[in-house]
C-alpha positions in Angstrom: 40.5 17.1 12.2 38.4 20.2 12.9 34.8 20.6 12.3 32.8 23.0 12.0 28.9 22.5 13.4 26.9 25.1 12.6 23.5 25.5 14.3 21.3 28.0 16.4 19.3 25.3 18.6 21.6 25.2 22.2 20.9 21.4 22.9 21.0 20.4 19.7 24.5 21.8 19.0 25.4 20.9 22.5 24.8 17.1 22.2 26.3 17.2 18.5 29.4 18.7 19.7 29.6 16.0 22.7 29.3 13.0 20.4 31.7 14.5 18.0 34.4 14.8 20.5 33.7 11.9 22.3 34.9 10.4 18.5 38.2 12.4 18.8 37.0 15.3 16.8 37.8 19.4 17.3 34.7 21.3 17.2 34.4 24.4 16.0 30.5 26.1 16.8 28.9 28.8 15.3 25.1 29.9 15.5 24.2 31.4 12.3 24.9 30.6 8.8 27.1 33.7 7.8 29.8 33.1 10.4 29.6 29.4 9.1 30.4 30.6 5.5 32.9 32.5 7.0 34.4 30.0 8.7 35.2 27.6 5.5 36.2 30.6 3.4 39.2 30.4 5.6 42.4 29.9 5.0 42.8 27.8 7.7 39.2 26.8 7.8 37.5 23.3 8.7 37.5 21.2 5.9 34.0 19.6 7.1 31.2 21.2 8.3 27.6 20.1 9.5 25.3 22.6 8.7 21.5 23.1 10.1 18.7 23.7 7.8 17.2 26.7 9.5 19.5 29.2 10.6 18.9 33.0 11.1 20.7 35.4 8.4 21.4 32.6 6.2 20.5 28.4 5.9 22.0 25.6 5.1 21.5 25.4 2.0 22.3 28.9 1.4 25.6 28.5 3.0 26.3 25.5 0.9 25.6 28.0 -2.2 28.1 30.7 -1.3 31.2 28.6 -0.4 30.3 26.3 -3.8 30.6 29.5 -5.9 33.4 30.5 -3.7 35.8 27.2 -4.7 35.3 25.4 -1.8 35.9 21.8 -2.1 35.2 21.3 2.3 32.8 18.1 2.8 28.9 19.8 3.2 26.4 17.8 5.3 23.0 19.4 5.6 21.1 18.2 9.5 17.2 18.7 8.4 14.4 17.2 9.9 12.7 17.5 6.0 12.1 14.1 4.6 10.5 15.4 1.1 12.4 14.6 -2.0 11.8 17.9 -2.6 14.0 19.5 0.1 16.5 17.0 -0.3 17.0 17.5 -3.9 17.4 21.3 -2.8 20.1 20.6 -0.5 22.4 18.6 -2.9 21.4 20.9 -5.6 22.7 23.6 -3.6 26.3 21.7 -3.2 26.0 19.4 -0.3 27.9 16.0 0.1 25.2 14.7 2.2 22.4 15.1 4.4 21.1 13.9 8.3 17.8 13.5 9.6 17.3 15.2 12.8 17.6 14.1 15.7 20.6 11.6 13.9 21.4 8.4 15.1 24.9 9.0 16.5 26.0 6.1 15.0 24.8 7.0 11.9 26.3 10.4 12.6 30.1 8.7 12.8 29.6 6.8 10.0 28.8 10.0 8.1 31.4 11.6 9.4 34.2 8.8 8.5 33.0 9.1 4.5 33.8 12.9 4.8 37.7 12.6 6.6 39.1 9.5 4.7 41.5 9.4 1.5 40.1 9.3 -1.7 40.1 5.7 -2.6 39.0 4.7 1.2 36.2 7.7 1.1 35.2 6.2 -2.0 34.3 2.8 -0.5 33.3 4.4 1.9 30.9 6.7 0.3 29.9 3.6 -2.2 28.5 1.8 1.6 26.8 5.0 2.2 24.8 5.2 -0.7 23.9 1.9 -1.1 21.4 -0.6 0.1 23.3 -3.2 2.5 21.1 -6.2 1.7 20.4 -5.9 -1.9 23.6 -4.0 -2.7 21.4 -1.7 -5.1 21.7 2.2 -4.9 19.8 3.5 -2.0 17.1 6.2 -2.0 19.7 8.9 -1.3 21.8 7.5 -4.4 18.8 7.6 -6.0 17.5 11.2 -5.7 20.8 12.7 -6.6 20.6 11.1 -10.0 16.9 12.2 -10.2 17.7 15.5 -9.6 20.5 15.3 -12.1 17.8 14.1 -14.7 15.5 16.9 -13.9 18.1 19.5 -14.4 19.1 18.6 -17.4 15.6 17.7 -18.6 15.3 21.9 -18.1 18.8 22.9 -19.4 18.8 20.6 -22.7 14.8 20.7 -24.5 14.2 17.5 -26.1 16.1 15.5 -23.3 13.6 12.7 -21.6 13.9 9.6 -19.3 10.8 7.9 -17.1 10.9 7.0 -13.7 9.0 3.1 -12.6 7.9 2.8 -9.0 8.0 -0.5 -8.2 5.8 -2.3 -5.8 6.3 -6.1 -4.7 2.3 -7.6 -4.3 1.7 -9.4 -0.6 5.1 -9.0 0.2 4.4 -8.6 3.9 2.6 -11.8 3.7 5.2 -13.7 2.3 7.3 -12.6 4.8 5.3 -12.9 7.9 4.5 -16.3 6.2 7.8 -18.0 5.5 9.9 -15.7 8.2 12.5 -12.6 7.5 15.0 -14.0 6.2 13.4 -15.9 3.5 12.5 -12.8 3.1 15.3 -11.3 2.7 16.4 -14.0 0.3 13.4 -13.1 -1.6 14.2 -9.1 -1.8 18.2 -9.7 -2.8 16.6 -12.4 -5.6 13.7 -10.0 -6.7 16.7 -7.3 -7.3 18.4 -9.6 -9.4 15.9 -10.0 -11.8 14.9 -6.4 -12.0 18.4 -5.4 -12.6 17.6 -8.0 -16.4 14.7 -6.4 -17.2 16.3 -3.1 -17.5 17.0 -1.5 -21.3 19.9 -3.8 -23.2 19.3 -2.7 -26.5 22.6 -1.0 -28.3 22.0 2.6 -28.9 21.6 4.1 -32.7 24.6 5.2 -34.3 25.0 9.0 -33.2 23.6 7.9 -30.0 24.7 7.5 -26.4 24.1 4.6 -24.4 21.1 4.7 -22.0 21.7 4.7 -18.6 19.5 3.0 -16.2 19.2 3.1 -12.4 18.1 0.5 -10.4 17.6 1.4 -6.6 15.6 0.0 -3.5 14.0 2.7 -1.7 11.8 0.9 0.9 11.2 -2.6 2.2 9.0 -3.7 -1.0 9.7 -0.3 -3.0 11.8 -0.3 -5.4 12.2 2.5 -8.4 14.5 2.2 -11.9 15.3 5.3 -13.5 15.4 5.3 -17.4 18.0 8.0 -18.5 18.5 9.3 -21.9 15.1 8.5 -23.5 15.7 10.9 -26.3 16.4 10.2 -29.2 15.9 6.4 -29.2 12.0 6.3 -28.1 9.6 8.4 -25.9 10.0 7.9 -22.0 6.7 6.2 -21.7 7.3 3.6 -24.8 10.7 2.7 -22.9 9.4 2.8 -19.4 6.3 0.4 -20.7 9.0 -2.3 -22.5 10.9 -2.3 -19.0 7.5 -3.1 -17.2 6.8 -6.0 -19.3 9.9 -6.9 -19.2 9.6 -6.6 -14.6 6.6 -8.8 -15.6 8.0 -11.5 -17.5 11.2 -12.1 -15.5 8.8 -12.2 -12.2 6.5 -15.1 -13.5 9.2 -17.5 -13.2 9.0 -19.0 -9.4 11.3 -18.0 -7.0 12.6 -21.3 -5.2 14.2 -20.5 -1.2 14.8 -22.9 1.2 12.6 -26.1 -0.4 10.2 -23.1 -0.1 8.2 -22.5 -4.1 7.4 -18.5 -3.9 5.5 -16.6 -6.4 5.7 -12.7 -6.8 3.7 -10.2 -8.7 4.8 -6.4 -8.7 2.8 -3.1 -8.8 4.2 -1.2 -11.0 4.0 3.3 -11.9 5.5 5.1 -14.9 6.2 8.7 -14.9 8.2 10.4 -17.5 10.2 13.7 -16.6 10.4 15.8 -20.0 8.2 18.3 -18.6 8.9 18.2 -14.6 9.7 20.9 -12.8 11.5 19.1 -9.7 12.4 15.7 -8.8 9.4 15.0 -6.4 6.8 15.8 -8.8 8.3 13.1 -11.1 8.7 10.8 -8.1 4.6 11.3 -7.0 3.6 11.0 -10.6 5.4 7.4 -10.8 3.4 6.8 -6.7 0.4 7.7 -8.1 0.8 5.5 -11.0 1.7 2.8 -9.1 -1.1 3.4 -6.4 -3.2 2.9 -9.4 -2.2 0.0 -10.5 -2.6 -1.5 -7.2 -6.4 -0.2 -7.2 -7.3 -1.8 -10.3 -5.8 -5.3 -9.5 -2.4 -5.9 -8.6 0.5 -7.4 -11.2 -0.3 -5.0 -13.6 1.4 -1.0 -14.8 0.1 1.6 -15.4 1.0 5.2 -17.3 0.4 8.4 -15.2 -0.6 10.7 -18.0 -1.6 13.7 -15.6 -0.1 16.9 -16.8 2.8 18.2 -15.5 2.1 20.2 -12.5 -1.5 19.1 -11.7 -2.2 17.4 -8.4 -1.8 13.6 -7.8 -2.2 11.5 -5.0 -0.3 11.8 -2.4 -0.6 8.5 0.0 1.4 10.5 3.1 -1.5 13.0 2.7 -4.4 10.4 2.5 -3.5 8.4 5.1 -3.4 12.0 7.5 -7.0 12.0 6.1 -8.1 8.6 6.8 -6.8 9.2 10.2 -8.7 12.3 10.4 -11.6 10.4 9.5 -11.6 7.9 11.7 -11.5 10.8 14.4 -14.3 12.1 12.8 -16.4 8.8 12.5 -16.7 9.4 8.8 -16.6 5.8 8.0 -20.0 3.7 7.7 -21.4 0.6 7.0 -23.3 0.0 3.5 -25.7 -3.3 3.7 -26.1 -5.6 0.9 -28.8 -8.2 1.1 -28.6 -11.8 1.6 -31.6 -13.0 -0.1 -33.1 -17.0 0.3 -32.8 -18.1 -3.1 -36.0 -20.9 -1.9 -38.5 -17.8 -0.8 -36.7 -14.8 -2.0 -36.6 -12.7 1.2 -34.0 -10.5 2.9 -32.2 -13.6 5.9 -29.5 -11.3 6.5 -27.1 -8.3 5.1 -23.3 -7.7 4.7 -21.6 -4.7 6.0 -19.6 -3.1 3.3 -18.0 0.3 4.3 -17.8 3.7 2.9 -15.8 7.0 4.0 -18.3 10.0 3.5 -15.1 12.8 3.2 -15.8 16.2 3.7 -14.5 17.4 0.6 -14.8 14.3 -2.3 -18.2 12.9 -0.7 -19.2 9.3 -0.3 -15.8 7.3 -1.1 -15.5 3.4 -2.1 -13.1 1.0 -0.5 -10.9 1.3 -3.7 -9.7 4.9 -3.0 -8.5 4.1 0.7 -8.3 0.4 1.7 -5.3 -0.5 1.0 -3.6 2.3 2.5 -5.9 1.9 5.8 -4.7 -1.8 5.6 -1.1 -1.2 5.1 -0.9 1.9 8.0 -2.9 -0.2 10.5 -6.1 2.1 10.5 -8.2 -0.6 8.6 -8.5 -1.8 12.6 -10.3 1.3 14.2 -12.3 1.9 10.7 -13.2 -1.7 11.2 -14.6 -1.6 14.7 -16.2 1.4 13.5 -18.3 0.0 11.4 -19.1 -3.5 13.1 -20.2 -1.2 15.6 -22.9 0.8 13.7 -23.7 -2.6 11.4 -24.8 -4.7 14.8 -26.4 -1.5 16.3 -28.7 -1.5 13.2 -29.4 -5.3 13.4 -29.8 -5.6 16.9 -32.6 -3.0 15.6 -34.0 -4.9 13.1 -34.2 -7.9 14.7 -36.1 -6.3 18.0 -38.6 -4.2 16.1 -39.4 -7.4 15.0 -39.3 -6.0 10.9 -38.0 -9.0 9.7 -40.4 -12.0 10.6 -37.2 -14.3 10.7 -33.9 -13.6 12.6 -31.4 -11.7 10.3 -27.9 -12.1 10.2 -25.4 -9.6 9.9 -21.9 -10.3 7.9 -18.8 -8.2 8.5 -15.3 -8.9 6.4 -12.2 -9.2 8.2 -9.3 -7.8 6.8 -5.9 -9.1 6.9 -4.4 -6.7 9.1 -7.5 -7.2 11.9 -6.9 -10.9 11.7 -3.1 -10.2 12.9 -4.1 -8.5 15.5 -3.5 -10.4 19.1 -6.3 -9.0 20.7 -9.1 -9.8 18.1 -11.1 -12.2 20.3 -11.2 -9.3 22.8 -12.5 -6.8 20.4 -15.4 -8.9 19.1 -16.5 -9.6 23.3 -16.4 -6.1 23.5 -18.5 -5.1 20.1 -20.8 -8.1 21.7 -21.0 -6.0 25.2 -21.0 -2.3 23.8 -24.0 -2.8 21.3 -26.1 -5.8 23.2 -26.7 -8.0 20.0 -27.1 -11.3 19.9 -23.7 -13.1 18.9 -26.4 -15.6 16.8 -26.8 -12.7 14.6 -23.5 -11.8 14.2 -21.0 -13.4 11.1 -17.2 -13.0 10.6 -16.2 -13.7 7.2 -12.5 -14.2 6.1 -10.6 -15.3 3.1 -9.4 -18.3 2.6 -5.8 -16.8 2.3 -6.2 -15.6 5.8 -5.7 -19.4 7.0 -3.4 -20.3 5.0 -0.5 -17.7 6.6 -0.8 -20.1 10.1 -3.6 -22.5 9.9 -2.6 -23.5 13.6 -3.1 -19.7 15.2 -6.2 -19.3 12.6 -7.8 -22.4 14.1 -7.1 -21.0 17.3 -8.6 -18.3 16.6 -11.6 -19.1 14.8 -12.6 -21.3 18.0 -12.5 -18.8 20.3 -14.9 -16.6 18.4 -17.3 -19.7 18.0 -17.2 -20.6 21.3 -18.6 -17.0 21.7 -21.5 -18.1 19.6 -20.5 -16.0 16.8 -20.6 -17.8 13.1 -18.2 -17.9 10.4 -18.2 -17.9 6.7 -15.6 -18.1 4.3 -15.8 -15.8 1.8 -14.5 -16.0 -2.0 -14.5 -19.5 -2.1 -12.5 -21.1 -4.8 -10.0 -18.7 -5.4 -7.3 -19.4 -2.7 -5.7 -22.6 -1.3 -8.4 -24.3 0.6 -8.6 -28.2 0.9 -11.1 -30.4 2.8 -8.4 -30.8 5.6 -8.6 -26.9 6.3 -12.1 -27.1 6.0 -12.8 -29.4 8.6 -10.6 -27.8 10.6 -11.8 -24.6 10.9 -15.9 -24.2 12.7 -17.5 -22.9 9.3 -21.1 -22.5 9.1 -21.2 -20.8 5.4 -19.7 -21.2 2.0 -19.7 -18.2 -0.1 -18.9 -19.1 -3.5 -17.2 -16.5 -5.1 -18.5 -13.8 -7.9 -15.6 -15.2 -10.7 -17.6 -18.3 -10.9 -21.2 -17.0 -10.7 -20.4 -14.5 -13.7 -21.8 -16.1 -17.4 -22.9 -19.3 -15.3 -26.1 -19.6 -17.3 -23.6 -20.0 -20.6 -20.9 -22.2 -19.2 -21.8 -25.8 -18.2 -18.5 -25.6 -16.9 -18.8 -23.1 -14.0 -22.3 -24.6 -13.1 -20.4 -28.0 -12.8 -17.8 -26.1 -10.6 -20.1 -24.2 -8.5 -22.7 -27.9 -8.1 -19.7 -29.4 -6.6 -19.0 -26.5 -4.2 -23.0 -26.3 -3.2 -22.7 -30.0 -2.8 -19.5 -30.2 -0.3 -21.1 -27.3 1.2 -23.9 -29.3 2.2 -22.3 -32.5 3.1 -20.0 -30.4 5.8 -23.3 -28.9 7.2 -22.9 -25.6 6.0 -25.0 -23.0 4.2 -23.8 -21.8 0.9 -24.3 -17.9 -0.1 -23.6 -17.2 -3.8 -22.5 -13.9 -4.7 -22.5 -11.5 -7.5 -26.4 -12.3 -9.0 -26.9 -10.3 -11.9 -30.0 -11.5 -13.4 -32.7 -13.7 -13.1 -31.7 -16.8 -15.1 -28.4 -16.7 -12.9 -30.5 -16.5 -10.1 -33.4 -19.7 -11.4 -30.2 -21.8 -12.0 -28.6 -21.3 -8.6 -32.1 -22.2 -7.1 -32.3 -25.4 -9.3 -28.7 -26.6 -8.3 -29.9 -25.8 -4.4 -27.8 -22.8 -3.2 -29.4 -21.6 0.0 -28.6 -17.6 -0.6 -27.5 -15.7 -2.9 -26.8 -11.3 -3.3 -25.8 -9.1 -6.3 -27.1 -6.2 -7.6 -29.6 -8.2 -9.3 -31.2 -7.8 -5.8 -30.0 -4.4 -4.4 -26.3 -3.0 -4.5 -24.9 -2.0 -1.0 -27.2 0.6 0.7 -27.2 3.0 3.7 -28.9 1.9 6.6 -32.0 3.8 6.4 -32.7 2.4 2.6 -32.0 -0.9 4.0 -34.6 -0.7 6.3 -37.1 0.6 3.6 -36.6 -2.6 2.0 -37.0 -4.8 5.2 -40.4 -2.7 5.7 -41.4 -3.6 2.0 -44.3 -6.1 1.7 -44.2 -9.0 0.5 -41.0 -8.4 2.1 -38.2 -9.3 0.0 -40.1 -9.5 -3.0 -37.1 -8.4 -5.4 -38.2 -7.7 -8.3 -40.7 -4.5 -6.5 -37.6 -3.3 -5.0 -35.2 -3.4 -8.3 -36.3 -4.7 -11.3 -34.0 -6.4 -13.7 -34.2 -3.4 -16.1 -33.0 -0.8 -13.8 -29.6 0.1 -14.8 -26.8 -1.7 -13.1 -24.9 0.4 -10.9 -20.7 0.6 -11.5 -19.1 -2.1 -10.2 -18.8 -1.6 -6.0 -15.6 -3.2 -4.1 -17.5 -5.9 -2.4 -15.0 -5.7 0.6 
């Protein structure tokens, strides 16, 4: 079978042609896009053809057009290096069969090739493995776009015409499966589909009405996406696209049971609708933005994207290139919250909380770019950013002698930094490039942290006190610790977490809850820290059931370093309630991490 491969780049058409021949093709090469149109309008002309993007005279896609309106049924594959939605959707809206990512794979370049020369009913298999995901056996994302494009198109031929688009997005899944191993995990993904495919519309349609269609494809390793066709008529896309959340919701409560293992899964979840869009990736961002939202505000929630059509919305590919810029720039910094003695009330020590002062949106909080740092591996150089500047400042503190006790500084560790292999080597060499005392310095993790491998934590955690830096865990309460893991690990602070210092003065519950933690605390030889303080009877009561520290905004929310200092330099120092009364108005809520 001949082909043609139509492209202006010399190597790249050189190597193409070679691996096509080496797979028993005939090559037929042309340089620009009008002798390829020319070359299928042919009688006797290739019935395949591989056609770059960028041509001169005439692209891909523009070639795809002319032989299209011509008749021609020859097999069109566009070789792009464009991975927007957007410029895929051109391409098959222009009449290709199917599209490569340059440089190809050359195995995924036969395999291509052997959909396009088959018979019907083998190219149709064939064509079904091509557009679908191998371990889920869902439609894949290019299965996926083609019917989004469809949707948009008709969306602007037929008025009235509507469907939504969900981005789904599993919670902690790399966790799970660093946790319980691949292919546990892949068990998990191939059951997870499952379910999503009964939480799609099953209603029967109104008489008069067609039956909905409704698309559900994996697009990523966690990422899935369901497209809601045909919403008009029987209810507006964001009425049907918020049933089929609930629904996500529902049939994910239910445990997931693999290999004697007992999994639970919560889902992220976007909703876009496409009545008004202009092109399949604006309907595609809307959903990511929604979803990106939801994710903000919680987790194991939806939400709506109600941004008109047209107007910007995030884009996380773009905000990551600017948190990468910006830890170029050094435009993330430490923000220091006191640690107050509940017994004397003054400053023992501060917690590093960071902060991206962007050129253009101004001072940022951790909501807006954490989990996108933590998820591209950049929370790890915006992390020894910060501990860099936050033990700089308190090695300054503590040798101008402002403070007339020894002050501590506390720095979170993220997930992603406590995967990292060479974590004990980056706190010896914080220790060496800023000169302060490891007494002063605390790491604080999660108790989810330990939970992934207790052994390597352990491990871990000893090597960093044997440097003589401390350890607190943080958020106590809400994970999966027992006394095992807590003699296990070299803990020198508790800190009991906001959830159950909120209302504490009201509930005789929580202050039973939080006695008990203040008591084992104590008992193990630790210090207990309890955060979010919001007033002064929360404060009294803390003191009474002998909690060593406490911070909240009742004492000062996170500050820059220079305003921390003013209140170091404060006399009586410490003495709250000079710094920030109780009536000043609370600031927003601030993502303590």
């Amino acid at each position: 079978m001949k082909i043609l491969l139509a492209d202006d780049d010399a190597v790249s058409r050189i190597l193409l042609q070679r691996t096509l021949e080496r797979g028993g093709f005939k090559v037929l090469c042309v340089e620009d896009g009008h002798a390829a149109a020319a070359a299928l309008l042919a009688d006797d002309g290739p019935r395949m053809a591989i056609l770059d993007w960028e041509m001169p005279l005439q692209d891909g896609p523009s070639v795809c057009r002319e032989v299209r309106a011509a008749g021609s049924s020859a097999y069109l594959i566009l070789l792009t290096s464009r991975e927007a939605v957007e410029d895929i959707v051109t391409g098959f809206d222009a009449g290709a069969d199917d599209y490569l990512i340059h440089p190809c794979n050359p195995d995924e370049l036969k395999a291509r090739i052997r959909v396009g020369t088959r018979s019907l009913q083998l190219q149709a298999s064939l064509m079904h493995e091509a557009q679908h995901d191998p371990l889920t056996g869902l439609p894949n994302r290019a299965c996926f776009v083609k019917r989004l494009a469809h949707n948009v198109r008709r969306a602007r031929e037929h008025p009235g015409y509507n469907f939504a688009l969900l981005f789904v997005d599993i919670d902690r899944f790399k966790v799970i499966n660093d946790s319980l191993g691949h292919l546990i995990g892949d068990e998990l993904m191939k059951s997870i589909a499952q379910r999503l495919l009964q939480a799609v519309r099953f209603e029967s349609p109104p008489p008069g009405h067609s039956a909905p269609r409704d698309l559900v494809a994996r697009i990523g390793g966690d990422e899935f996406v369901i497209l809601l066709e045909n919403c008009a008529g029987l209810d507006n896309g964001v009425d049907a696209g918020v049933r089929v959340a609930q629904r996500i919701q529902t049939v994910l409560k239910q445990a997931f049971f693999l290999e004697n293992h007992e999994v639970f899964v919560t889902a992220s979840i976007g909703i876009s609708t496409g009545s008004d869009a202009t092109d399949a990736s604006e309907v595609l961002r809307s959903a990511d933005a929604a979803m990106y939202k939801a994710k903000r505000l919680g987790k194991a929630r939806f939400e709506v994207n109600d941004t008109p059509p047209g107007a910007p919305t995030v884009n996380r590919l773009q905000l990551e290139n600017d948190i990468r810029r910006g830890v170029e720039n050094e435009e993330f910094e430490a923000f220091y919250q006191p640690i107050v003695s509940l017994d004397d009330r003054c400053i023992v020590g501060f917690e590093a909380l960071v902060r991206w002062r962007h050129p253009q949106h101004g001072l940022l909080q951790p909501d807006h770019f954490l989990e996108i740092a933590e998820d591209s591996g950049l929370i790890v150089p915006i992390g020894a950013q910060v501990t860099r500047q936050a033990c700089r400042w308190m090695r300054r503190w503590n040798d101008s002698l402002i403070s007339p006790r020894p002050l501590t500084i506390c720095i979170n560790v993220s997930p992603r930094q406590f995967a990292e292999d060479d974590l004990v080597e980056r706190v010896q060499r914080v220790l060496s490039e800023t000169g302060i005392d490891p007494a002063f310095l605390e790491l604080e993790i999660t108790e989810n942290l330990t939970m992934q491998d207790a052994d390597r934590a352990a491990s871990l955690l000893d090597q960093i006190n044997r440097l003589g830096v401390s350890i607190s865990l943080d958020d106590f309460g809400t994970g999966y610790s027992s006394l095992n893991y807590l003699l296990r690990f070299p803990l020198r602070t508790l800190k009991v977490d906001r959830s159950f210092i909120y209302d504490i003065e009201n509930s005789r519950e929580r202050a039973t809850i939080v006695e008990t933690i203040i008591s084992l605390g104590h008992n193990l030889g630790m210090r207990v820290v309890a955060e979010g303080i919001e007033n002064a009877s929360q404060m009294d009561l803390l003191r009474s059931l002998d909690c060593d520290s406490g911070q909240g905004y009742f004492f000062s929310h996170p500050v820059p370093a220079n305003e921390a200092e003013q209140l170091l330099q404060r006399r009586p120092i410490g003495l709250i309630e000079a710094l920030h009364p109780e009536s000043q108005p609370r600031p927003a809520l601030l993502m303590a991490s």
